[in-house]
N, C-alpha and C positions, 0 to 999 in steps of 0.2 A: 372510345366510341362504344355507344351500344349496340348490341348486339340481339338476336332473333333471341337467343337461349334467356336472355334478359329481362325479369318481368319486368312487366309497365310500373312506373313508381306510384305509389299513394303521394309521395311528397318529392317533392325538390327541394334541397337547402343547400342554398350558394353560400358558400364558405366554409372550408373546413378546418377553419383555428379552432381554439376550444371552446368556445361555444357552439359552434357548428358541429361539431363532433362530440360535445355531449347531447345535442338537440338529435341529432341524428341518433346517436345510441337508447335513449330514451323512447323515440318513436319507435325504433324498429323491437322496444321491448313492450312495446305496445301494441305491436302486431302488423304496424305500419311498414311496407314497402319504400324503402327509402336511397334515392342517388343524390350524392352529395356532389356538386361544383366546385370546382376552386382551381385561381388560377396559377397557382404552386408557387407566388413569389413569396407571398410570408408577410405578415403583417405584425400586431401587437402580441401573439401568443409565443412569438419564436424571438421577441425583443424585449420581451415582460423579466419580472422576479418570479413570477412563480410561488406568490405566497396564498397562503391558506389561512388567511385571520376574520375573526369577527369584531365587525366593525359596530357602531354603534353610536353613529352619526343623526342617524333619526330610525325610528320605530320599524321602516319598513325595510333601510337594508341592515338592520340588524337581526332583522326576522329571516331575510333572503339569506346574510352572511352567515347567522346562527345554524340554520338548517343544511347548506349549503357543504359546510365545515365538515358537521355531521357524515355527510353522503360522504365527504371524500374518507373520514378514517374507515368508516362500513367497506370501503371499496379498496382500502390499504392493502390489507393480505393478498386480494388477485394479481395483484400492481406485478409487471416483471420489476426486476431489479433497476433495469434501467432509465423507470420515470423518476426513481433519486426522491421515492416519497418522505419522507424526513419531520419526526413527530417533531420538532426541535423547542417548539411554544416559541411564546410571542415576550417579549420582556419590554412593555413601555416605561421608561424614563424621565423623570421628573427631576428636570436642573435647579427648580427651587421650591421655593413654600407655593407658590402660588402655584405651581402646575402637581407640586403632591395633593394639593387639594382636590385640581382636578384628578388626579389616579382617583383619589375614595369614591370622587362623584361616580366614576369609571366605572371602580368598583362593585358599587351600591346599583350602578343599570344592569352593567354583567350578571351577576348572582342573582339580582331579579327573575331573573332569565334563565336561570338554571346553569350559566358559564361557569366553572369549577376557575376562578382566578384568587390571587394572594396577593395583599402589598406588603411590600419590600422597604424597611427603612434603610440607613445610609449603608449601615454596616452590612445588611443582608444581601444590599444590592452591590457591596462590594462581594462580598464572597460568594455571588452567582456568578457573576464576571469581572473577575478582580481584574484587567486591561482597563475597565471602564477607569474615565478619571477622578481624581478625588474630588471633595467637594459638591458630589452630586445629592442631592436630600434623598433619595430615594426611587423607588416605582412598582409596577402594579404588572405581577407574572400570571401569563395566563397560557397553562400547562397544555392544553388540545389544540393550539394553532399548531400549521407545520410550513412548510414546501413541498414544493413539487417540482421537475423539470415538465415544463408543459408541452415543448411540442412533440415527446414520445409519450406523455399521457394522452395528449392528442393522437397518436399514430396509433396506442395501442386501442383506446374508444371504439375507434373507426374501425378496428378490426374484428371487436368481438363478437359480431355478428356477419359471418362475413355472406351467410344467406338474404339477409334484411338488407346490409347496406352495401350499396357500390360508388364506388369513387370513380368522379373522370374528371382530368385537367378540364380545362377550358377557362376561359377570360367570357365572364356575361356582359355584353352592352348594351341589354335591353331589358326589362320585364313587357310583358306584352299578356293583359288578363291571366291564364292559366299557364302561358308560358315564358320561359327565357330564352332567347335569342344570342347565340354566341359570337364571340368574335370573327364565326369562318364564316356568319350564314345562317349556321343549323339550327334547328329551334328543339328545344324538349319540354313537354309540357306534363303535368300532373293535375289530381283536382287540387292539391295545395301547393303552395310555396312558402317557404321560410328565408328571410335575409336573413344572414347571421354575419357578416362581414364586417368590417372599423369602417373607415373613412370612405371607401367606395360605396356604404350606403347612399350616402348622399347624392351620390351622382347616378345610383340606380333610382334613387326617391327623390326627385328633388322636392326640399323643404323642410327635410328631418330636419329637426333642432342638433343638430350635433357637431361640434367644435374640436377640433384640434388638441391636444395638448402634450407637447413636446417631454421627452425625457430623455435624459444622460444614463448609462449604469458605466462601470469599471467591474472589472475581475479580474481576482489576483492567483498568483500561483498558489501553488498548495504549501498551507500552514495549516497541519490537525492540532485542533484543540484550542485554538487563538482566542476564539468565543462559543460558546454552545450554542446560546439563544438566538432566534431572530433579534436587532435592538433596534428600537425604535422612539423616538422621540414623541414627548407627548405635544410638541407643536407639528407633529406630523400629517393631522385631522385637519387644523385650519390652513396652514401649508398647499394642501394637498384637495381640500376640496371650495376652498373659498380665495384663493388668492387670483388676483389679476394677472398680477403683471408677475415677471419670473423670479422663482420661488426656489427654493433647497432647503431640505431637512434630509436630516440624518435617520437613515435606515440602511443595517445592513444585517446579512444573514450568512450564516457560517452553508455552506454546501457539505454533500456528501464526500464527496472528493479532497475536502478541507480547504480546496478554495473561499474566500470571501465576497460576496455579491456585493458591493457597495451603489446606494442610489441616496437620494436620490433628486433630481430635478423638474420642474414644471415652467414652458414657455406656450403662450398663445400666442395664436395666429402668424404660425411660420410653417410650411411646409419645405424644409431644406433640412435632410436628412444628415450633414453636415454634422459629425461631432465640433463644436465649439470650444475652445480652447478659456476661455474664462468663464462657461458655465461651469466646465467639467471643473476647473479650479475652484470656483467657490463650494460645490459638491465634495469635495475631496477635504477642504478647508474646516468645510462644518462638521465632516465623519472624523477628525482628524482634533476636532474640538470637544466630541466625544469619547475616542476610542484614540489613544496618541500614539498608540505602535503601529496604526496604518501610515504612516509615516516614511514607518523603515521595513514597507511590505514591497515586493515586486507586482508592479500592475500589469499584466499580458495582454489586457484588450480591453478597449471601451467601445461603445456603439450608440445608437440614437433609437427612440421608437415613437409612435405618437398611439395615447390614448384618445377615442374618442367619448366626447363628452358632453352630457345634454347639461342645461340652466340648472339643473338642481343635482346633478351626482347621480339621478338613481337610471338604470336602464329602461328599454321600451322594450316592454315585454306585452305585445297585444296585435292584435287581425287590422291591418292597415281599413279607413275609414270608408273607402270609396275603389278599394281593388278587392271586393271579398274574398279572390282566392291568396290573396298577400298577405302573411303572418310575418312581424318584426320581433326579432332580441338584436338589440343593436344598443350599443351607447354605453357600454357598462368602465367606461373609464379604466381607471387600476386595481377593478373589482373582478375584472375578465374573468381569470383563474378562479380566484377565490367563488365565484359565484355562479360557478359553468355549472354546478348539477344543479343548485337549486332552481336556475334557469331553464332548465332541460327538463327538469319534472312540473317544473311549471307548465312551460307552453306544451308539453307532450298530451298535460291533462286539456288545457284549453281547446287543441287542435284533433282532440276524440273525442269531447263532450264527455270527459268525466272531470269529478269533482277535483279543483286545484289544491293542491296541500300547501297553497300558500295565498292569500288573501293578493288576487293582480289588480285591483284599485290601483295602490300607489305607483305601478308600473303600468298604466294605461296612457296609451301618445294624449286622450283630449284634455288631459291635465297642460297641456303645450298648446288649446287651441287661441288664445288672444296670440301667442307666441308667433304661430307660423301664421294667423291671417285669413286662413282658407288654404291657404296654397296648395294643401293636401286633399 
């Protein structure tokens, strides 16, 4: 509850996963008074990998992912120990000729870009991770990706400012012009609002474009040294951002702990939190056709998450059309992590009127307007 001693907020931002909490930390370094929302039960930040890779699926979230990457090793050495930030790089995988091609392609966009990456022929890529299995043609190492545990990079965000930002539970069931109205009643208001939240956008907006998309992970007990790299499959892009119906690629990442993160899965339109029992097999199956001593690993826990996800992969990072005091970052799929700062200095510039350090065209909702209709 707020309180008298309490100033009034410049902003409200409902949700405090990690993008609500990089969004929040950004404004209040912008000078902005900021109370954050959220209803403490935990969403895709606390059920994520926690990876930190740039992607380079199309121009603008490699521009978002590139820069984004960036922010978070700048922000490495502040990190307590316990957000498990972990330079580890990224090692993508190429099972045969045809996908070593694609690494070059890979290659040849990265370095454009200034990305410091290497391909890997068979032998190199055995003696980066000699567990991987034989018979692989090679792949494409790119040394500045890492991880992170997100939801105490998340906890510690929210704290760095502990003058600018204030946190309070609550569950919102409204927006209402410049305010939100909570589940007891109570209403708080600002001259801005920010959503930052997954799936319950939708139901505070209704008409965002945004979709569902189910995921399995497993973790295992501690094994140091098993793999160093993030590893990742280079049918992990089409996988992961073009397929329909349900989908598994192999991605896994060595933790600080020496645990292994194994993921990973994609199902639409199911909201049943429900771990499944022959996703998680085929998920296991395919890391298992990569990596063949997961096998004979001990698994201690699987769990389920859902990213939300617009038509085309990329986030809505832009001032709602017809609520002017309504600012959206919503929709960022299994970019969450990875693209919470660059998202956070994004909208921090757009929502002070100074200039954005990243071109928010391709992140604007009316690129969705045949999509929703009007509805918005």
């Amino acid at each position: 509850m707020l309180t008298a001693a309490m100033p009034s907020p410049d902003v409200i931002v409902v949700g405090a996963g990690i993008i609500g909490a990089a969004c929040a930390h950004a404004l209040a370094r912008a000078g902005q008074q900021v109370l954050v929302i959220d209803s403490g039960v935990g969403g895709a930040t606390h059920a994520g990998m926690g990876h930190l890779v740039v992607m380079d699926d199309n121009p603008a979230e490699m521009a978002l992912s590139q820069y984004s990457v960036e922010a978070w090793r700048r922000m490495a050495a502040d990190m307590p120990t316990d957000c498990a930030f972990h330079a580890c790089g990224t090692l993508w995988i190429a099972a045969n000729a045809e996908e070593m091609a694609g690494a070059e392609e890979k290659q040849v966009r990265l370095a454009q870009q200034g990305v410091e990456c290497a391909l890997l022929n068979a032998a190199q890529l055995t003696q980066a991770e000699p567990g991987l299995r034989s018979g692989l043609a090679g792949g494409l190492l790119v040394p500045g990706d890492g991880t992170v545990y997100a939801p105490n990079a998340t906890r510690w965000l929210l704290g760095r400012l502990p003058d600018k930002v204030t946190v309070q539970r609550g569950m919102v069931a409204r927006i209402d012009g410049d305010s939100v109205v909570l589940a007891d009643g109570s209403t708080r208001s600002a001259p801005q609002l920010l959503l930052a939240t997954g799936m319950q956008a939708t139901e505070l907006v209704p008409g965002l474009p945004l979709r569902a998309k189910k995921g399995h992970l497993v973790i295992t007990d501690r094994y140091p040294g098993a793999i160093t790299h993030q590893l990742v499959e280079l049918g992990y892009i089409s996988s992961a951002h073009h397929s329909e119906g349900p989908s598994v690629a192999f991605n896994v990442q060595p933790r600080p702990t020496g645990q292994l993160l194994i993921g990973s899965s994609r199902q639409f339109d199911t909201l049943d939190r429900s771990v499944e029992p022959e996703m998680l097999a085929q998920m296991l199956q395919r890391a298992m056709g990569y990596l063949p001593g997961v096998a004979h690993l001990n698994a201690i826990r699987s769990w389920t998450g859902f990213r939300p996800a617009t038509p085309d992969s990329l986030p809505i990072l832009d001032r709602h059309p017809t609520s002017p005091h309504l600012w959206l970052a919503v929709g960022h799929e299994g970019l969450g992590v990875t693209t919470a700062t660059g998202t956070a200095d994004l909208m921090a510039a757009l929502m002070t009127g100074r200039t954005p350090p990243l071109d928010p065209a391709p992140f604007a909702l009316a690129r969705f307007d045949a999509a929703v209709g009007g509805a918005l």
